[in-house]
C-alpha positions as CSV (number, residue, x, y, z in Angstrom):
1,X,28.2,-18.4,-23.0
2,X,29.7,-16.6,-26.1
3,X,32.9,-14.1,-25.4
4,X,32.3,-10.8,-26.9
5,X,35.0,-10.0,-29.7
6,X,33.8,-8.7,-33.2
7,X,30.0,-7.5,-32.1
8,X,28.8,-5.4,-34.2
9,X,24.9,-4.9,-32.4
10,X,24.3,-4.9,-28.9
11,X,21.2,-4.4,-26.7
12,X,21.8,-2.9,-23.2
13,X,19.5,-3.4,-20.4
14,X,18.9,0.3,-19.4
15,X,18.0,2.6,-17.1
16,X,19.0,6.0,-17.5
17,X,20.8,6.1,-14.5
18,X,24.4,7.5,-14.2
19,X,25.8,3.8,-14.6
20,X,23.7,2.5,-17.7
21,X,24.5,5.8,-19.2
22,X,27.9,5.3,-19.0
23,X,27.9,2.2,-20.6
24,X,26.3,3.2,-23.7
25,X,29.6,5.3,-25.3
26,X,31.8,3.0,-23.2
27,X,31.0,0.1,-25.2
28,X,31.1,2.2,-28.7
29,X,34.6,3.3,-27.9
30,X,35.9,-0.4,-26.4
31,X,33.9,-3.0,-29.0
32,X,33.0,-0.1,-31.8
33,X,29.6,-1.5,-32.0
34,X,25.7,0.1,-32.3
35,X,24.4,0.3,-28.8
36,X,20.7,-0.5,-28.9
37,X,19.2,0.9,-25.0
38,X,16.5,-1.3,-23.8
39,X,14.0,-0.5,-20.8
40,X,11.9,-2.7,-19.2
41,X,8.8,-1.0,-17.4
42,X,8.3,-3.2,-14.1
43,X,6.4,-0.7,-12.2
44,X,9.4,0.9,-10.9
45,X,7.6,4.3,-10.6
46,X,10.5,6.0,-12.4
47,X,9.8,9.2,-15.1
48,X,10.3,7.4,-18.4
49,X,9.7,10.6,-20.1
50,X,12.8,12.3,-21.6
51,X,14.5,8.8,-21.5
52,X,14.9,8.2,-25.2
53,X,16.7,11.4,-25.5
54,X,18.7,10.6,-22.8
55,X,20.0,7.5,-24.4
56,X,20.3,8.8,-28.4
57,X,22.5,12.0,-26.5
58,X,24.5,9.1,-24.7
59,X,25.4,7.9,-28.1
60,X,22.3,4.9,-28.4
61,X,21.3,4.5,-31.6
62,X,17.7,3.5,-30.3
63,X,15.6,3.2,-27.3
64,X,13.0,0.4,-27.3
65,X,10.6,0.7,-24.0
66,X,8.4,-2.4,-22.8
67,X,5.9,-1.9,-20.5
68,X,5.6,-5.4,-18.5
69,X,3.4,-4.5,-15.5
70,X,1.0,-6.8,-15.8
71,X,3.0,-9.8,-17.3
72,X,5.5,-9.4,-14.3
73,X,2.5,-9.6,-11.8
74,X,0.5,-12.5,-13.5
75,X,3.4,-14.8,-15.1
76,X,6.2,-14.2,-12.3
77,X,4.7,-12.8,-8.8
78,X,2.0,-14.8,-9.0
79,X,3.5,-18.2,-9.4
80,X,6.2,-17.5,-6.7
81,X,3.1,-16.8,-4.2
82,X,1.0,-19.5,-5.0
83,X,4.2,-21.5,-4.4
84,X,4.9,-19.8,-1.0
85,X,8.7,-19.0,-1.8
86,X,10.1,-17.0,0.8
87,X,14.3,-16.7,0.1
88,X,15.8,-17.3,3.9
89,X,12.9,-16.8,5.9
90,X,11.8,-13.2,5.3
91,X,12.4,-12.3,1.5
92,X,9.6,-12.0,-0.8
93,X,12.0,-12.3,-3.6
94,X,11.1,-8.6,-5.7
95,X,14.8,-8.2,-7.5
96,X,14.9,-11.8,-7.8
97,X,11.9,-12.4,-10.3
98,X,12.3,-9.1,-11.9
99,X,15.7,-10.1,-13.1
100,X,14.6,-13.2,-15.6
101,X,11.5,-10.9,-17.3
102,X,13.9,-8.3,-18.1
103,X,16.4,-10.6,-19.2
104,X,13.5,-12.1,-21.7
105,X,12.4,-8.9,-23.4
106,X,15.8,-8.1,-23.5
107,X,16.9,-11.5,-25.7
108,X,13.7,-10.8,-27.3
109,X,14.5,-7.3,-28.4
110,X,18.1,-9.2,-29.8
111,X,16.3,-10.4,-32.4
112,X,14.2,-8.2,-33.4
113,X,17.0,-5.7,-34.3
114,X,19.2,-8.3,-35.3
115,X,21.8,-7.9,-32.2
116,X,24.4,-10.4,-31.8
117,X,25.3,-9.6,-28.6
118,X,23.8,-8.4,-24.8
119,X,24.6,-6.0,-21.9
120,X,23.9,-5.3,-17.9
121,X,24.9,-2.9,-15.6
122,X,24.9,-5.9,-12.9
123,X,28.3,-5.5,-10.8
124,X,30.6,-8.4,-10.4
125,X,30.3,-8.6,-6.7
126,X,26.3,-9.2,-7.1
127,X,23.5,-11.6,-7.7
128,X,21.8,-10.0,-10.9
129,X,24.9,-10.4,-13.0
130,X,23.7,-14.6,-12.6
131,X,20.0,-14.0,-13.2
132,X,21.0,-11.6,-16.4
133,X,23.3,-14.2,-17.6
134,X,21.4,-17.8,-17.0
135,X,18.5,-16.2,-18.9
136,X,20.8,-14.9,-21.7
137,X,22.4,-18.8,-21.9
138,X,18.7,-20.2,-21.4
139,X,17.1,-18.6,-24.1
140,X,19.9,-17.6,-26.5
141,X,23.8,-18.8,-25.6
142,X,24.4,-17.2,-29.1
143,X,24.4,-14.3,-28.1
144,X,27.7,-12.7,-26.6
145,X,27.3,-11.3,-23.2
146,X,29.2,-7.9,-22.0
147,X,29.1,-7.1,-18.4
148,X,31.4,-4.1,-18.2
149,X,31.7,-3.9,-14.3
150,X,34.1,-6.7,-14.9
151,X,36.2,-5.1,-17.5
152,X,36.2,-1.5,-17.1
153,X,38.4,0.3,-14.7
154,X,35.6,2.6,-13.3
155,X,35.9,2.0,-9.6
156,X,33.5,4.6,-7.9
157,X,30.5,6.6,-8.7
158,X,33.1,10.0,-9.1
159,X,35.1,7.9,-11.6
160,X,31.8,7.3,-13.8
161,X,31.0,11.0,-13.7
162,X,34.5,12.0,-15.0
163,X,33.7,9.5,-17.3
164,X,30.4,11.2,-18.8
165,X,32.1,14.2,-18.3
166,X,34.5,13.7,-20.8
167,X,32.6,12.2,-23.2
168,X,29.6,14.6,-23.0
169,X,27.0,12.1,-21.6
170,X,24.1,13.7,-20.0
171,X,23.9,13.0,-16.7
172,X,22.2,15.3,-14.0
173,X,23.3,13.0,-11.0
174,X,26.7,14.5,-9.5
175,X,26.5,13.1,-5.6
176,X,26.4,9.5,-4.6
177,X,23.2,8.4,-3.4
178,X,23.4,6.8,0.2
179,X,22.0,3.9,-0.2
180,X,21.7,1.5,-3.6
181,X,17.9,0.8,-4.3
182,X,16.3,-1.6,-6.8
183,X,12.2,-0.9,-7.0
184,X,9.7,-2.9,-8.9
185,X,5.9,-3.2,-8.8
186,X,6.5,-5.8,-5.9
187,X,8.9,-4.4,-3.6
188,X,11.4,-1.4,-2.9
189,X,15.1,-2.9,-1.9
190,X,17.4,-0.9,0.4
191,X,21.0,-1.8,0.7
192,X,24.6,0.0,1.0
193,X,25.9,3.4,3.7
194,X,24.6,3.0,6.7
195,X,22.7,-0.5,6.2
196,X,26.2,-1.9,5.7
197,X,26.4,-2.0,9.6
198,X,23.7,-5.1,10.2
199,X,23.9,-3.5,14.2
200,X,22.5,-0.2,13.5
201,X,18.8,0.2,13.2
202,X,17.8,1.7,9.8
203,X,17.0,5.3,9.8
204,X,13.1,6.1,9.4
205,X,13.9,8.3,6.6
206,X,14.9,5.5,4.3
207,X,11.5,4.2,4.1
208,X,9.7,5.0,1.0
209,X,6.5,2.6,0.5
210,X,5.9,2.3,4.1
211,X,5.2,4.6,7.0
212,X,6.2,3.4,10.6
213,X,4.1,1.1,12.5
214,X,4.0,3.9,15.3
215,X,3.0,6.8,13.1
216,X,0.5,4.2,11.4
217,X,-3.2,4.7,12.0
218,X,-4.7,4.3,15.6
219,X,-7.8,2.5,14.1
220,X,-6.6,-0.8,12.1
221,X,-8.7,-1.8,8.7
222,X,-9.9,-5.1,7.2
223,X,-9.4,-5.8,4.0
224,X,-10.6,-9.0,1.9
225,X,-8.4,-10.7,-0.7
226,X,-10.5,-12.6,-3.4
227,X,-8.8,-16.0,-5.0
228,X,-9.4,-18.2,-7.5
229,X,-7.0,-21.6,-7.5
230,X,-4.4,-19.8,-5.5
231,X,-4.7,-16.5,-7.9
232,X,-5.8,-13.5,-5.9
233,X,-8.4,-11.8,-8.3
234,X,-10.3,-8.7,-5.8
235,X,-10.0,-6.7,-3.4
236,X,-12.9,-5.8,-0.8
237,X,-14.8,-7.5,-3.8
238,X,-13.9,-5.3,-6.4
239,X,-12.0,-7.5,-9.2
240,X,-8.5,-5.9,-10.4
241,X,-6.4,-6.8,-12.4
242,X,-2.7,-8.7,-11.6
243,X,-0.8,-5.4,-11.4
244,X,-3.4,-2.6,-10.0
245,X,-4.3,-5.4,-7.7
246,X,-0.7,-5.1,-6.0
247,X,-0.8,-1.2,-6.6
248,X,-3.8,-1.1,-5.0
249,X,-2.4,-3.5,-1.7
250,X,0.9,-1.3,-2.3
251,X,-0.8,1.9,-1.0
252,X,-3.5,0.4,1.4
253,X,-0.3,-1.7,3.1
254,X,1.9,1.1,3.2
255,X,-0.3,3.3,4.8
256,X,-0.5,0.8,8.0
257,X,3.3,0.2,8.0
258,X,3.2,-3.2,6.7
259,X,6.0,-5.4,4.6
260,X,9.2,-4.1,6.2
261,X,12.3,-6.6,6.5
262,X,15.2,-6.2,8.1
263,X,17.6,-9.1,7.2
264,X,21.4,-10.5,6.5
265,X,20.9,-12.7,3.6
266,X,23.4,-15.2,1.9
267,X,24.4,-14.4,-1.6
268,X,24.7,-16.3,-4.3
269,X,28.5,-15.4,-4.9
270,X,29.1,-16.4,-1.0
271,X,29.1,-13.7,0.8
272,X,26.1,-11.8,3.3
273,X,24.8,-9.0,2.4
274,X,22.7,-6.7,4.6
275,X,19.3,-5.2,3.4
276,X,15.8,-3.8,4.0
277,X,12.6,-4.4,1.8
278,X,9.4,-3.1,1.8
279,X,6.5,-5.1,0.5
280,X,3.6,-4.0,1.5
281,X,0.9,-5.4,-0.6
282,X,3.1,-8.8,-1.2
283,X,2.8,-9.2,2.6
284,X,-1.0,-9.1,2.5
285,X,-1.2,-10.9,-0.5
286,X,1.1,-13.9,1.1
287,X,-0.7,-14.1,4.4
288,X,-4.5,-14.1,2.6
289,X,-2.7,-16.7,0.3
290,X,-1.7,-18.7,3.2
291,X,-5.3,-18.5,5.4
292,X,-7.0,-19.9,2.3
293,X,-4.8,-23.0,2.0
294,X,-4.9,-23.4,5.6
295,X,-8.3,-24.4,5.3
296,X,-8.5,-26.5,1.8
297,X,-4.9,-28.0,1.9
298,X,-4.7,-31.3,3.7
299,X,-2.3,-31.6,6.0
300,X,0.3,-33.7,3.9
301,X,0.2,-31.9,1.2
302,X,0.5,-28.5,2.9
303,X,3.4,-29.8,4.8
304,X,5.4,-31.1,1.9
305,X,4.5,-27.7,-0.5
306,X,6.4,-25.8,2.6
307,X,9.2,-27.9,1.6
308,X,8.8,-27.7,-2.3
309,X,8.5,-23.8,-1.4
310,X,11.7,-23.4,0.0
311,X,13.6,-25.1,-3.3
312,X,11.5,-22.9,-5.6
313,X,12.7,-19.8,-3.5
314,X,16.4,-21.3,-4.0
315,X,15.8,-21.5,-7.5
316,X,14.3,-18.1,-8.0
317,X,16.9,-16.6,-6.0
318,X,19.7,-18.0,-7.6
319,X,18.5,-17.0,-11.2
320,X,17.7,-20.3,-12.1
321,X,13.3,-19.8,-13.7
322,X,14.0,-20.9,-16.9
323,X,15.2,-24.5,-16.0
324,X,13.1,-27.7,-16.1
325,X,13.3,-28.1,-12.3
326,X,11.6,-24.8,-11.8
327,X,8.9,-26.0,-14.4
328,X,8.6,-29.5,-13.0
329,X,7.9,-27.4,-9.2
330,X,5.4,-25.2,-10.7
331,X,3.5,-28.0,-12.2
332,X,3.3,-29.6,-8.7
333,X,2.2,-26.2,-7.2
334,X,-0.7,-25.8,-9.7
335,X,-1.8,-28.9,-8.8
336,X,-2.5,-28.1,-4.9
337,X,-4.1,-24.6,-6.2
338,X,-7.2,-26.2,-7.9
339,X,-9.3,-25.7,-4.7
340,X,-7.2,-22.1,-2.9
341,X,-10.7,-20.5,-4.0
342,X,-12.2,-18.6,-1.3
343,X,-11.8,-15.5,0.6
344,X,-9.6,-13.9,3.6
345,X,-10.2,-11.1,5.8
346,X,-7.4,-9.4,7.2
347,X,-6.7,-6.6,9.8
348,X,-4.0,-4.2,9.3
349,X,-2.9,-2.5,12.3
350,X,0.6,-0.6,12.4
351,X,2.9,-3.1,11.0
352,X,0.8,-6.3,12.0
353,X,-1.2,-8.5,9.8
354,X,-3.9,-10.3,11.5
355,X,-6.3,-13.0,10.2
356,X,-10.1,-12.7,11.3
357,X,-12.0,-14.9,8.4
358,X,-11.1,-17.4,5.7
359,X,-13.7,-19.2,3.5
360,X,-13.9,-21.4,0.3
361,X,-16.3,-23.6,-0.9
362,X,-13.6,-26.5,-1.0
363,X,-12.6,-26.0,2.7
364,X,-11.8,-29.0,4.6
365,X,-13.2,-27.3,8.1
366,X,-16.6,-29.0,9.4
367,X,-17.8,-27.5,12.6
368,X,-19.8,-30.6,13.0
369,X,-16.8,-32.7,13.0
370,X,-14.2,-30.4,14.8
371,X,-17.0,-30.5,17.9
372,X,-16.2,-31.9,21.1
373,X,-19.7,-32.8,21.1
374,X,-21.5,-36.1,20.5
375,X,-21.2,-36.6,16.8
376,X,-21.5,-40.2,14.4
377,X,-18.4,-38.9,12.4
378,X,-16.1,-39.4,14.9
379,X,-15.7,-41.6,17.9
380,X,-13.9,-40.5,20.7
381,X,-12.9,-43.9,22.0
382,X,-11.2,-45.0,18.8
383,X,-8.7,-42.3,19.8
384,X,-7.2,-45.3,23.0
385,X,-6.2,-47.7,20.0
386,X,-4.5,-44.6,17.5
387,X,-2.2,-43.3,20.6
388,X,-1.1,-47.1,21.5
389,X,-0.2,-47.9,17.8
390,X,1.4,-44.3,17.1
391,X,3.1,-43.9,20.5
392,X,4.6,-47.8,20.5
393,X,7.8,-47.0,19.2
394,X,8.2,-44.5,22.1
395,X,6.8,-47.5,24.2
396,X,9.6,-50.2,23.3
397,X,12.2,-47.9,23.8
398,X,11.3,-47.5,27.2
399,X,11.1,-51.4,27.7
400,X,14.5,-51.9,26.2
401,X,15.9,-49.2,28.9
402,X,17.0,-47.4,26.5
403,X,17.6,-43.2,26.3
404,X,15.2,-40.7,24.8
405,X,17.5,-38.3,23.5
406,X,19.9,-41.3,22.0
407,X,22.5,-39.0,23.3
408,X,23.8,-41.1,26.2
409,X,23.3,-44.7,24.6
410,X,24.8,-48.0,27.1
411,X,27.5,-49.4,26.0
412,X,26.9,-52.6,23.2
413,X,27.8,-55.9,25.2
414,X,30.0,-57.5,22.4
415,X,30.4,-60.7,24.5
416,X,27.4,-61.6,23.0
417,X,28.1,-61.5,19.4
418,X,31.0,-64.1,20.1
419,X,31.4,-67.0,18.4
420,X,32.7,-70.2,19.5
């Protein structure tokens, strides 16, 4: 990755937020270069209105806005659920797959102005400064990279206000929020004050997608996810497209108090981190997902894509989508998708998702042959010769004397072994 020295143009990643905001005149008075203020639009539900002024009175000589709703949901949320990726058990990865679309429009943006050089407001104790900066190096290493949280010697959120303060950068925010929050059209992150405590149950008035599963409604509600090969297309048969689909599961999800987690995680840079997310209509979406492969995936090939899933969430997680691995494990996912067509009913009911249907004309389910009935598909009595072969292992152990749980193995007679 290229050092920053003599940049003359560089694009920033931007917010408008009190940290982005200082960065802008920082990086005019420490590399005397044109600051070019980038924003991606990922459904983060922020007022974009007002930004651009924001940025040209922080000293930016332009603002460049994309809006990337719906390539976020159909080129990076949608590939990550039909490959099942779940980081450690419980994280539907939102942050994680923002990170390496932002990073793209930013490169992109690079070029189009002629930049020679990028910037984040990723701190150095953090995972995004890796996503930024694997993209930056996969698409363009030419371009210099600044990350200014490990050069500068603003230490606290007072420090970057005396900071505007002095150099006349607008910035309306003067207290610290409590906690540190990161909100795309997937998910809304949690993390930092009291959260920093993994003992202490988070406070209700946190929550900002979700309502609690006891003030959820008494009466629960179906709702039916359309797919096509592993895409989900409707909802209650109404076809949507990628990103009012998961608005539309955002609201209806929230409303029942689904897609909260609670979890310690395991950072990239080594250390655990505590958090809570709220994913309401990636929670749905995952468990509809799930019901129709559970009745068109054989059982081989369900059972290794579980174990392909948990790389590709690795991978995500780590920054790592632009690689040929991450290709070569999407390729493999597309080709179990071919027949996820079909439909799943769901019941949401404060805080629980439950399965009541699943259909697809590929599904692998005969009634006729899943009968304990008479049937000419399937002879009971071949089941004798099955266990004996399956179960003879297990048979000659026992004939040898020998342990089940290998733990407490005899002692070899090496008498035997002698020669003469």
């Amino acid at each position: 990755m290229v050092k920053a020295k003599n940049v003359k143009k560089v694009v920033l990643a931007y917010s408008g937020g009190l940290d982005t905001s200082v960065i802008v005149p920082w990086l005019r008075e420490n590399y005397g270069c044109e600051v070019v203020c980038f924003t991606a639009d990922v459904g983060q539900g922020e007022e974009l209105d007002g930004l651009e002024a924001k940025a040209l009175a922080s000293g930016a000589s332009q603002l460049i806005i994309h809006d990337m709703k719906e390539e976020f949901a159909r080129d990076y949320i949608f590939p990550v659920l039909r490959a099942g990726a779940v980081y450690e058990r419980k994280y539907l990865l939102g942050t994680s797959m923002a990170r390496p679309l932002i990073a793209k429009h930013q490169v992109e943006v690079a070029h189009q102005v002629g930049a020679d050089g990028v910037a984040h407001g990723a701190t150095g104790k953090g995972n995004d400064q890796v996503r930024f900066e694997l993209t930056y190096a996969a698409l363009d290493p030419r371009l210099a990279v600044i990350a200014p949280w490990r050069e500068w010697n603003i230490r606290s959120r007072e420090d970057a206000i005396a900071y505007a303060q002095a150099h006349q950068v607008p910035v309306s925010a003067t207290l610290k929020s409590i906690y540190s929050r990161d909100r795309n059209l997937w998910h809304l992150s949690h993390e930092g004050g009291p959260l920093e405590d993994p003992w202490l149950e988070p406070e209700e008035s946190m929550y900002q997608l979700t309502v609690s599963p006891e003030e959820a409604p008494e009466q629960g509600e179906i709702v039916e996810i359309g797919f096509e090969s592993g895409t989900p297309v409707s909802v209650n048969g109404e076809q949507l497209s990628p990103a009012t689909l998961i608005a539309r599961l955002n609201v209806l999800g929230g409303k029942h108090g689904i897609g909260r987690a609670d979890m310690v995680e395991g950072r990239l840079v080594g250390m655990k981190s505590h958090g809570v997310y709220e994913t309401p209509g990636g929670a749905i979406l995952l468990a509809a997902h799930r019901e129709i492969e559970s009745v068109v995936l054989d059982k081989d090939t369900m059972s290794f894509k579980d174990m392909i899933a948990l790389k590709y969430a690795e991978l995500v997680y780590n920054g790592m989508w632009f690689t040929p691995l991450r290709e070569a494990l999407d390729a493999f996912v597309s080709s179990t998708q071919g027949p996820v067509t079909g439909k799943a009913r769901l019941k949401l009911y404060k805080g629980n998702i439950i399965p009541v249907g699943r259909q697809s004309p590929f599904s692998l389910y005969r009634e006729d042959f899943a009968t304990f009935g008479q049937e000419n598909v399937y002879d009971q009595s071949d089941a004798e010769g099955f266990i004996h072969l399956y179960g003879l292992p297990l048979k000659v152990r026992a004939l040898n004397g020998l342990p089940v749980s290998g733990l407490d193995m005899p002692k070899p007679d090496y008498s035997r072994f002698k020669r003469d």
